[in-house]
C-alpha positions as CSV (number, residue, x, y, z in Angstrom):
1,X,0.0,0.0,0.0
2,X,2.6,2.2,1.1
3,X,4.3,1.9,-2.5
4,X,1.3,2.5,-4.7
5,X,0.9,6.0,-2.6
6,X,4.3,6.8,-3.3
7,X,4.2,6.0,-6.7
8,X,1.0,7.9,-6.9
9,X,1.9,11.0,-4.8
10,X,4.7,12.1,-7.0
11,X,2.4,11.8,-10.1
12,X,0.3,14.4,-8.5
13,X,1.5,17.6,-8.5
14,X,2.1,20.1,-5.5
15,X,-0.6,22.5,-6.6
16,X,-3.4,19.3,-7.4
17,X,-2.3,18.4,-3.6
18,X,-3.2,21.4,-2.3
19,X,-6.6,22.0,-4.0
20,X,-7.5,18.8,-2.8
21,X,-6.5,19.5,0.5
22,X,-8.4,22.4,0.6
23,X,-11.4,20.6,-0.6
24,X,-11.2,18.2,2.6
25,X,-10.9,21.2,4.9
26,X,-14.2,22.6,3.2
27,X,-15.8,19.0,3.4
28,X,-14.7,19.0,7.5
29,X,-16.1,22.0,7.6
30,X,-19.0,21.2,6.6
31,X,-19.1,18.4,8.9
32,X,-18.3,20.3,11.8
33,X,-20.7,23.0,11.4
34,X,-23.6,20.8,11.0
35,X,-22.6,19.7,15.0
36,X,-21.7,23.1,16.2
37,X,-23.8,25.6,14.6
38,X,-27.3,23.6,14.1
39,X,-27.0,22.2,17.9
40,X,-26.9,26.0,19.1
41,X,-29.7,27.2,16.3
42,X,-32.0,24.2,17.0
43,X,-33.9,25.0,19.9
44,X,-35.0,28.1,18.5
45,X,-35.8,26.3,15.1
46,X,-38.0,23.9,17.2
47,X,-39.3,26.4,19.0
48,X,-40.8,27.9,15.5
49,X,-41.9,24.3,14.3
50,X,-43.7,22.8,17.7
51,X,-43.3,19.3,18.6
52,X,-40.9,19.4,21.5
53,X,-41.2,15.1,22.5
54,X,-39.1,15.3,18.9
55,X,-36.6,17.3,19.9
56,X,-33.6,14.2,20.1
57,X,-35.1,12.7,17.0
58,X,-33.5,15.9,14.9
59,X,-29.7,14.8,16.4
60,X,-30.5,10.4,16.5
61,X,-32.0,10.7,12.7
62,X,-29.2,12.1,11.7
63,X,-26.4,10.4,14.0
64,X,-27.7,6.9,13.1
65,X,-28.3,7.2,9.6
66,X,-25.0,8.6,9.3
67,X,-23.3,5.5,11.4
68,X,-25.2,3.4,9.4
69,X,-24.1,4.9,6.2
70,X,-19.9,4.8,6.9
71,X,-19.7,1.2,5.9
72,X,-21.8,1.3,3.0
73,X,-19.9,4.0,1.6
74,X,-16.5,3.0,2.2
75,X,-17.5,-0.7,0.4
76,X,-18.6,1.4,-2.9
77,X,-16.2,3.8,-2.5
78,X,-14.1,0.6,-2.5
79,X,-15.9,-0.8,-5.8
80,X,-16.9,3.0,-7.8
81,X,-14.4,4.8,-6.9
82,X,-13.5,7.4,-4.1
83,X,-14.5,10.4,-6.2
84,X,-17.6,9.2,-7.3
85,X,-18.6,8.4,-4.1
86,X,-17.6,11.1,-2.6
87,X,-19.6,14.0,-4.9
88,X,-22.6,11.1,-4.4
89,X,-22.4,11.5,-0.5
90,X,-21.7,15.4,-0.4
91,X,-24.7,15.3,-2.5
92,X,-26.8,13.8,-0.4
93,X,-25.1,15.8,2.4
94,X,-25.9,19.3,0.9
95,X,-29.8,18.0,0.1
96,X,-30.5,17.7,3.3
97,X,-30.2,21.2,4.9
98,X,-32.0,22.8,2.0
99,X,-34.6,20.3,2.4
100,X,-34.9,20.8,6.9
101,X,-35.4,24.9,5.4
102,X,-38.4,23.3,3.7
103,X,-39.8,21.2,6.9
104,X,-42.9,22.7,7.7
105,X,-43.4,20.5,11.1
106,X,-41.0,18.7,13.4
107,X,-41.6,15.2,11.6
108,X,-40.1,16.3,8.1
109,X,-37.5,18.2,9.9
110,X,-36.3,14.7,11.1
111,X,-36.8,13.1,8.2
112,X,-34.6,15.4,6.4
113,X,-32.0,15.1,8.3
114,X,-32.1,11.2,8.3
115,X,-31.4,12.6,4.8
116,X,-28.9,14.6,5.7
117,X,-26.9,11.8,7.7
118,X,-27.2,9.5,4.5
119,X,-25.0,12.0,3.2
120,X,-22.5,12.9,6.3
121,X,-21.9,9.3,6.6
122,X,-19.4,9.6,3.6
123,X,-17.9,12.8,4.1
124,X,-15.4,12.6,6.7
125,X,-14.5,8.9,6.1
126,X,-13.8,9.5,2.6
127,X,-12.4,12.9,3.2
128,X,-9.5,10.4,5.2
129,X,-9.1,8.4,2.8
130,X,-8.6,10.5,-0.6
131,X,-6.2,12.3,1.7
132,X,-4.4,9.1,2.5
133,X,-4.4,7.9,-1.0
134,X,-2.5,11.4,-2.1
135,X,-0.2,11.9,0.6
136,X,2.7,10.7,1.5
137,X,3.0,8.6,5.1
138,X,5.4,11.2,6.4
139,X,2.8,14.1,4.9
140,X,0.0,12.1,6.6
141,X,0.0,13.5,10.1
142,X,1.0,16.9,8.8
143,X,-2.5,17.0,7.5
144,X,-4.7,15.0,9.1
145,X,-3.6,17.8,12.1
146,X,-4.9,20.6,9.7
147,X,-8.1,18.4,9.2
148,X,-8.6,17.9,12.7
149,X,-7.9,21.6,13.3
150,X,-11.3,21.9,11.5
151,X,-13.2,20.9,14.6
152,X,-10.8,22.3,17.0
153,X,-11.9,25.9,15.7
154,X,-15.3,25.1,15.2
155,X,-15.8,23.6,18.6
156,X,-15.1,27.4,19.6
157,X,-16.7,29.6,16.7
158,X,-19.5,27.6,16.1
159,X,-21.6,27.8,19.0
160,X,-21.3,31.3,18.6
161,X,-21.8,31.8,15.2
162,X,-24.8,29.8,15.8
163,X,-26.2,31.9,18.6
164,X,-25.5,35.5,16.1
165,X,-27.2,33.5,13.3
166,X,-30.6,32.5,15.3
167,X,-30.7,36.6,16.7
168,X,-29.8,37.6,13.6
169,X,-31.0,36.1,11.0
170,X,-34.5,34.9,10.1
């Protein structure tokens, strides 16, 4: 494995790297925000829809559909390709926010984000792995750290750009 990367890696040049680097930090992003910002904004976004007794259903849809979905994306990942299954996922990912601005009542909202896990459950995983595939092992940590940075800064900002987004916006 460790020869095909570095056979690979070389092929790929600096600038290619990079874009795709910055790509996974946009895709962890994303990630992160839908734990740190929508945790802050949805009590207020509950309050506007009713139906309280639903209220852990909005994180469990979209925590177990997501768990669920990891395996079955890394297998055709594994069979279709990375890339394809990637944009498939990310998809599926971005579908589902623009359908919860849709929900009308509290059980659409959690169905949409079951939707919205379908599609989580490929990002980071994938997001690992294309980074793995392009990097080499001594690069690996180098980056994963700026990937993991991701949440680090989010885990501060987000709740807080959460809180100016539910006073602020409408």
């Amino acid at each position: 494995m460790d020869q095909a990367v570095q056979q690979i890696s070389p092929a790929i040049a600096a600038s290619r790297r990079r874009l795709v680097l910055a790509a996974s930090l946009m895709t962890t992003f994303m990630a992160a925000v839908e734990s740190t910002i929508v945790a802050t904004a949805m009590p207020t976004i509950i309050g506007d829809l009713g139906g309280f007794r639903l209220f852990s259903w909005v994180f469990a849809a979209y925590l177990l559909t997501m768990a669920v979905s990891v395996p079955v994306y890394g297998r055709l990942a594994d069979i279709y390709g990375r890339k394809r299954v990637f944009f498939a996922g990310a998809g599926i990912f971005l579908a589902g926010p623009a359908l919860c601005g849709f929900a009308t009542n509290m059980p659409a909202l959690v169905l949409f984000r079951a939707v919205q896990g379908l599609g989580g459950g490929a990002l980071q995983p994938i997001t690992s792995t294309i980074v793995g595939d392009i990097h080499t092992p001594a690069e690996r940590a180098r980056v994963q750290g700026y990937i993991s940075s991701v949440f680090g800064v989010l885990a501060i900002v987000g709740p807080a750009l959460g809180a100016f987004i539910v006073e602020h916006l409408h």
